[in-house]
C-alpha positions, 0 to 999 in steps of 0.5 A: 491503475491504482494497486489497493492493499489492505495493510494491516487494516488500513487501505493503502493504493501504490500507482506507477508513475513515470517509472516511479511508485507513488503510495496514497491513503485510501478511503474505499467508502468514498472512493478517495485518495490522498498522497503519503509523501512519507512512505516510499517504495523503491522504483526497481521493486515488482508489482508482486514485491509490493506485498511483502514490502508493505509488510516489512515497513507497517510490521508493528501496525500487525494485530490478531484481527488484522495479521496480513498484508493482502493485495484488495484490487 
């Protein structure tokens, strides 16, 4: 199941794989999904700790229309 997260504006999915966390640009209009190898995301966090992680590592992507970091799907 891929997790989607709005970041700020942009839609980020977070899949487990092999007790791992795998994160992907997505395109929700054409339902596709490519691999960031740059972004990583530690394999003890929790599903709900992914939020405030995103958050932490994309802060300075943060504008006035775009505040939050929100779980989508």
């Amino acid at each position: 199941m891929m997790l989607i997260y709005d970041v700020f504006g942009r839609h980020i999915g977070v899949q487990r794989q092999d007790d791992r966390w795998l994160v992907f640009r997505v395109d929700m209009s054409e339902q596709k999904f490519s691999r960031l190898y740059d972004v990583i995301i530690p394999d003890d966090l929790t599903e709900t700790e992914i939020v405030g992680w995103l958050d932490d590592i994309f802060h300075e992507a943060a504008t006035a229309k775009h505040p939050d970091v929100t779980r989508i799907r």
